[in-house]
Structure formats: C-alpha cells, structure tokens
C-alpha positions in Angstrom: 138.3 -91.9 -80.2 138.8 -94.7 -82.2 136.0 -97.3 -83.5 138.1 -100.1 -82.0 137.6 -97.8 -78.3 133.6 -96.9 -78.9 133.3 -100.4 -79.7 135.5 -102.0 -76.0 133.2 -99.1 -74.1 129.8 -99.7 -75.6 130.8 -103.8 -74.3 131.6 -102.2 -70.7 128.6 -99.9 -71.2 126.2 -103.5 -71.5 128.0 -105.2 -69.2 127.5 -102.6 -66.8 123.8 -102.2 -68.0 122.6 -105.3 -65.9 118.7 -104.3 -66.3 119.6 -103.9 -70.3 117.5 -100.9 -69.8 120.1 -98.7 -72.3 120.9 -96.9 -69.6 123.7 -97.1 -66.0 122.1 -96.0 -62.9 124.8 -95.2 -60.1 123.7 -98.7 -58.7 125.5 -99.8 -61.6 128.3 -97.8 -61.0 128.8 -99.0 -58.0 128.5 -102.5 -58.5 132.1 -102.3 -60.0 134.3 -103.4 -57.1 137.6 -101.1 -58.2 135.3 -97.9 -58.2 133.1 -99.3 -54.5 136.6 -99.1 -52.9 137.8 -96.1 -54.2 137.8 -93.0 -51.8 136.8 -90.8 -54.1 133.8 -92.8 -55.7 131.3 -90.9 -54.7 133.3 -87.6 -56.8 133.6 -90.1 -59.9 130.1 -91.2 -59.9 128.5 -88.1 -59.8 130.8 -86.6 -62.7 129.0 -88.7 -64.7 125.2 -87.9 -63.7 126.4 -84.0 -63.6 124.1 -83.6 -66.9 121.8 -86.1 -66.2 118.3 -85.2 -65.2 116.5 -88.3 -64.4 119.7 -90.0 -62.4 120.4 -92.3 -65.4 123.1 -92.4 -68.1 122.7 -93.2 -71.7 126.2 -94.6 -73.8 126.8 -91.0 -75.0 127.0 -89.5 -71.9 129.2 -92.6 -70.5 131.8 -91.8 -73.4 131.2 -87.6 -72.7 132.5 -88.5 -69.9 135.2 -91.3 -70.0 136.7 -89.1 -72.9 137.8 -87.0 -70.3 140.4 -89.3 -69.4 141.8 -90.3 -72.2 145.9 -90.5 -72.6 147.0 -86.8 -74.1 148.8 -87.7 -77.8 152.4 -86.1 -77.7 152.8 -85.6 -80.9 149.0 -83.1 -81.0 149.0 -80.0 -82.4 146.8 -77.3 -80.7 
C-alpha cells in the first residue's frame, strides 16, 4: 500500500465517519448507496466487523480489510 492509497482511504474513512467519532459503525456502512443496493451487503459489512468486538471499526481495521481487495501486481514474486 502506497502513502498516496492510505492517504485517498483515511479521506473515505472521515467521510464515512459522519459522527467524527474515529470510528464506522455499520450504520455508516450502509449509508453508502452502491454498498445499500448490493445483494450481498450484508456479507461485505460484516467482513469488516468480523474482529470487532464493540460493533465499531477503527482506520486500521477499514484498511485490514480493504487490503483484501487490492489489484494482484503481475510482475510479484512469491
């Protein structure tokens, strides 16, 4: 992950963060119309409260889990 990508999700993160609490409830989540219509939602939302225990999500585990879905480099070595 770049510093140019931490720096475009931590602006998501607080734009997302509408209570500027520091933390995304799944209110917040699902305030963002793309994700509301999506059929599978529900399975997206709670991938990122999976290692949450108080139902809120801090920036670290946003990008935990966001990093998941990150484009695979071609050229990578393993």
């Amino acid at each position: 992950v770049t510093p140019n990508q931490i720096e475009r999700l931590y602006s998501r993160f607080t734009s997302l963060d509408k209570n500027d609490c520091g933390t995304l409830s799944r209110e917040d989540f699902l305030r963002i119309p793309e994700l509301a219509i999506n059929p599978l939602s529900e399975r997206i939302v709670h991938s990122f409260f999976a290692e949450s225990h108080d139902d809120r999500v801090n920036f670290l585990q946003f990008m935990r889990v966001l990093s998941h879905f990150r484009p695979i480099r071609k050229n990578r070595e393993n």
